[in-house]
Each structure stands twice: as structure tokens, then as C-alpha cells.
N, C-alpha and C positions, 0 to 999 in steps of 0.2 A: 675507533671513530677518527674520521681525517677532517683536519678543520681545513678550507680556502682562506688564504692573507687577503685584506683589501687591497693594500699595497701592491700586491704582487698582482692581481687583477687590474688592477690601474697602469701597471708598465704593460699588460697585457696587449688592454685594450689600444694604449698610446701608440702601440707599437703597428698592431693591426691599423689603425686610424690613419697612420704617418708614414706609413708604409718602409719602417726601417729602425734598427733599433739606436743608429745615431741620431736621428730627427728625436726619436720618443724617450731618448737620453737630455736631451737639451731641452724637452717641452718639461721634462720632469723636475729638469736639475740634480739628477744624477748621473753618475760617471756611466759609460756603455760598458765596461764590466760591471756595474749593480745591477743592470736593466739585464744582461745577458743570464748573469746570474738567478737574477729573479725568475727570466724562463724556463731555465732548467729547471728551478725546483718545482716550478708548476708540472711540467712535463713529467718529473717524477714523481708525484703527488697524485696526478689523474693515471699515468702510466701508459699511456698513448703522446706520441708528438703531435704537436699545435700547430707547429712551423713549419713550413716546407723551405732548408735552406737550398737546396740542390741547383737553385737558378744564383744569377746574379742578387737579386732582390730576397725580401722575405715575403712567401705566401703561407695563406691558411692554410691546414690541411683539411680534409671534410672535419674531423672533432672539434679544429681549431674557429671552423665557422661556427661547430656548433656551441662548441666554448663561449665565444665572442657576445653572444645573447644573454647569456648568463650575465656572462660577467658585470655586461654593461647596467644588468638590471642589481644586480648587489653594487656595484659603484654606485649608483645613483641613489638606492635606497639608503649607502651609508652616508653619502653627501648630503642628504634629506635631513636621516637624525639629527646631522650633526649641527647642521643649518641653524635646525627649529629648537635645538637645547643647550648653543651655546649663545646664538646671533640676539645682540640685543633689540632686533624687528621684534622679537616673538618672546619678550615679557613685558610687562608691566600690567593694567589695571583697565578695564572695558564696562560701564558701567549699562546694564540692561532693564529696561524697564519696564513689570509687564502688570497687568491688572490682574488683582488677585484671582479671578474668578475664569480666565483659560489659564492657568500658574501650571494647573492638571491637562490633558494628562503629558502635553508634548516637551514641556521645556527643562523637567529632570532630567532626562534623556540627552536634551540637547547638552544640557550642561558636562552630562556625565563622556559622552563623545569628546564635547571641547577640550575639557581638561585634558583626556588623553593624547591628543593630538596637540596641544599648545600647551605641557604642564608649568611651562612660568608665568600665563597670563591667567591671570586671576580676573572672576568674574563676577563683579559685586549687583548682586539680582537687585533692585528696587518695587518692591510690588506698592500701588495706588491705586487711586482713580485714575480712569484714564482723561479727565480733565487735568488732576495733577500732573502727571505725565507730560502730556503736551506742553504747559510750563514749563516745567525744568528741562525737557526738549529743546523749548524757545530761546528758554536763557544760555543752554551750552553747557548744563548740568549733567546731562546725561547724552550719552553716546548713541544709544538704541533703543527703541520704544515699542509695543507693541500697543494697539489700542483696540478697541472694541467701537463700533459709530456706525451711524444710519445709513452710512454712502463711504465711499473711499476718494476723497480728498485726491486731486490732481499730485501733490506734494509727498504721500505716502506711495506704496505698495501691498495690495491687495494679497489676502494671502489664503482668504477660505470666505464664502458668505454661509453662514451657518441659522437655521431657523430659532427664533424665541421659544420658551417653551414654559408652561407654566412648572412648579415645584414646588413638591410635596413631603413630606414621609412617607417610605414604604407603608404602602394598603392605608392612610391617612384616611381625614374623613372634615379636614378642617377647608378644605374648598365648597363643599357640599353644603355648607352655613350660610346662613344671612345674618349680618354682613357678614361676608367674607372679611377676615382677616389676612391684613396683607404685612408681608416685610421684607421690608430692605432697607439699604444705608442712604444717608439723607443724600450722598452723593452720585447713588448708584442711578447710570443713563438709563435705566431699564424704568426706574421707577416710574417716572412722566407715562411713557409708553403704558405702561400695564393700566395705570391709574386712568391713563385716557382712554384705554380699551373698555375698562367696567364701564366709565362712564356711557359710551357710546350705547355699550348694551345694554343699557339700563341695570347694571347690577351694583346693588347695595355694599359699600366695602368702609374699612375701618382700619386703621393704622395698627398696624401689633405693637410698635416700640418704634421710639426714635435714637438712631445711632451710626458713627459713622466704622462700628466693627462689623466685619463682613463672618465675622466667626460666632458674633452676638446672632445677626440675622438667623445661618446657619441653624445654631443651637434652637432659634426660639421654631423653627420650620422643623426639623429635626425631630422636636415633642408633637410636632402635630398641632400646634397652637395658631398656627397662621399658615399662608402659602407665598411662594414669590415666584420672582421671573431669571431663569438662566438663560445663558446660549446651550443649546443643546448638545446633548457629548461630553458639559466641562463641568456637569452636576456631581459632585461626589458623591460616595459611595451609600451615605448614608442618606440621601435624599433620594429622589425617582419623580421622573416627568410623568405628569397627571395624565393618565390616560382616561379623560375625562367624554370621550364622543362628542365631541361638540359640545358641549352642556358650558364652556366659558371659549370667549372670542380669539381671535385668532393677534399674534403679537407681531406677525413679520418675522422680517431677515435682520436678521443684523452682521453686521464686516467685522474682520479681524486683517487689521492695518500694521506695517512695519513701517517707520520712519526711520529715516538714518543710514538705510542701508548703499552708502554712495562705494563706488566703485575704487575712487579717488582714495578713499581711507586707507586701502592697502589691503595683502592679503591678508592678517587675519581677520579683520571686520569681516571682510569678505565671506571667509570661512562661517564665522559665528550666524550670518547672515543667509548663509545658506545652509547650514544646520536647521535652523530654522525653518525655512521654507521646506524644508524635507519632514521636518518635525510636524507640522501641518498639512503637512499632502493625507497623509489618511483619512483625514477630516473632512478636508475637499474632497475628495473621492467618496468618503461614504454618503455625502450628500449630493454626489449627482447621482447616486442610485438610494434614495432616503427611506426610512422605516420612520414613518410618521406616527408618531406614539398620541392618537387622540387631537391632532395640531390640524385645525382647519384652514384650507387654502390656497 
């Protein structure tokens, strides 16, 4: 196995670029015997010549053009690494904010990408309401936010609108009661909504629990004891959207908004922020071609 030097790639390219191995001796700060040096071992390495000295000047040969692509693409790649795992831009601490309930399925992923790509900058997730959120947004608490809201705010960045969707336990049967029992966290934006939906239709409902743990909710839905309201897509595994036929009203769209994401911050924001947005395109997409599970309207 033959390994390529960086180094030696880098007097390569300099040389090709400068068109001389004096000029790409002094761009390097090396003597024109290192630089010269460094060619030949390339040239004995690959075992064709690069260089056509036979003129005045130094030209490529055909290899040496073909050489020159490479090369320039392993320079670069290693000036990259080295950028991103030595350069103090690309550590420290990016605080993200996201509401528990889209936490599935995109933002593991996102996270599990960033790290590899920035492994010094740490990424401290913050999951809340996305009322919380928006505070410690305001205050400067937090760097990135992602929110869940009826409309997308001038201020933010829209990232998917995704349909309401009522939630069950699998093959449940506790929607199908009167009252219906309902739950969610005394903070949860959906709540209002749902509650003002039974209303409208005249249908009879009753509070399962008061609380502001979204795992308490979960579990008490989960037994089949009550039902609530998700965004659709970010129901976990153990629940399932009521495929009800109509028989309960219809909840709307609701937004999944990005705050924060300013241009200004730099690249990694930048990156984290378009991680992101890529981490939600499926989402987006599967709803402009939607499988409406029971969801009127």
C-alpha cells in the first residue's frame, strides 16, 4: 500500500498554481531544493512524470493535469479537518431548544450529524414548552429554538406545517366514551385547541389529570385511559393517531418554527441550523402528499 504526503501535494499544487518551482518555494517557505525534492518523490510514488520540464517553464503533463484535481481535493479536505478540530470558531457550547413533543423523530439525527462534523462543540438540547422557549429565547438564554404555533411569526422561520391529529393507544377505545377523557400538560398549546374543538361539536369531555409532565400525559393515554392531541408524524411508538372517520372534529395545522437561525452567528450556527432544516424536510414532504389517518378537512 502506497500512501500520498499532504505536504508534498501542497508543493504540488503550489507549483502548478505559480507556475514555477521558485515562486511555490517562496509561497511555501521552503528552499527550491525541498520543493524540487518533494516532486520527485511524487513522480516516484505515482511512477509517471507530472512535470514537463523540457521548456523554459514548468508544465503539466496529461497525469500531471490529472494529478492536480486530486490533489487539490485532499489539500483541501485536510485544511478542513484541521480547521474544524483545531480552530477555536468550532468549539464551545450552542444551546438548542426544542419542545418535547417534535424532540422525535428528526433532532437525534440532527444531533448525531453535528457532533460528527463539529466534535468540540457541544450541544446542550433544552426540551419545554414552547411558551418557555420563547422566554429564555427573549432573554438570550438560549441560542436556537424550535417552536410549535398556530401561524409563523414574521421573526421566525417556518420549517414544516404539519396537521393536528387526535391520540390514542393502539386499537384504544377511550375516545369512543362520553366524556371523553382528555390529557395533556396544563402548558400544552394544543390543549385550548382540542378543548375548543369538543366544544364546538358539542361533545362531552373531562380532564384525565392535571400536569405539567408530558411523560405523565403519555403514560396515562398509553393505558387507554384518556386521549390527546399531537402534531402528526411526532406521536411515539407507543400511541397511534385515532383513525376515527370523522366521528371527533377536525384540529387544524399547526407550524414548527426555528428562531435564531441568523446568518450573522457564523458558520456553525449556520450548519446546526441547516441540519435542521434538512432534518425536517421529510416531514414537509410527506405532507404535501398526506395519508390522512381519520383527520377531517
Amino acid at each position: 500500500m502506497r500512501n500520498l504526503d499532504v505536504t508534498t501535494l501542497r508543493s504540488f499544487v503550489a507549483v502548478a498554481d505559480l507556475g514555477g518551482v521558485t515562486k511555490a518555494a517562496g509561497f511555501l517557505h521552503l528552499t527550491q531544493s525541498a520543493v524540487s525534492m518533494q516532486l520527485k518523490r511524487l513522480e516516484e510514488l505515482i511512477g509517471v512524470p507530472l512535470l514537463d520540464r523540457s521548456g523554459r517553464g514548468v508544465a503539466l503533463t496529461p497525469a500531471g493535469e490529472q494529478m492536480l484535481g486530486y490533489a487539490r481535493r485532499m489539500v483541501t479536505l485536510n485544511d478542513e479537518i484541521m480547521r474544524r478540530l483545531t480552530h477555536e470558531e468550532f468549539e464551545g457550547v450552542i444551546s438548542l431548544g426544542v419542545p418535547h413533543d417534535i424532540v422525535y423523530p428528526a433532532i437525534p439525527r440532527v444531533l448525531q450529524q453535528f457532533s460528527a462534523a463539529y466534535p468540540r462543540v457541544k450541544v446542550n438540547l433544552i426540551s419545554s414548552f414552547t411558551i418557555e422557549l420563547k422566554k429564555l429565547f427573549g432573554k438570550g438564554e438560549i441560542d436556537l429554538i424550535l417552536t410549535t404555533e398556530a401561524e409563523t411569526p414574521e421573526a421566525s422561520e417556518g420549517l414544516c406545517t404539519l396537521p393536528l391529529a387526535w391520540i390514542g393507544a393502539p386499537g384504544g377505545a377511550s375516545w369512543r366514551r362520553r366524556p371523553i377523557r382528555f390529557a395533556s400538560g396544563r402548558q400544552c398549546l394544543f390543549r385550548q385547541r382540542a378543548i375548543s374543538a369538543f366544544d364546538r361539536a358539542g361533545i362531552e369531555w373531562d380532564s384525565a389529570l392535571e400536569t405539567d409532565s408530558d411523560r405523565t400525559v403519555e403514560a396515562t393515554i398509553a393505558a387507554d385511559l384518556a386521549m390527546g392531541a399531537m402534531i402528526e408524524g411526532t406521536e411515539p411508538r407507543h400511541l397511534e393517531v385515532i383513525d376515527h372517520a370523522g366521528a371527533l372534529p377536525d384540529l387544524g395545522f399547526q407550524h414548527i418554527n426555528m428562531y435564531g437561525a441568523d446568518p450573522s452567528k457564523g458558520e456553525v450556527m449556520g450548519s446546526l441550523a441547516d441540519l435542521i432544516r434538512k432534518g425536517f424536510l421529510p416531514m414537509k414532504t410527506r405532507n404535501e402528499h398526506p395519508i390522512r389517518l381519520g383527520i377531517v378537512g
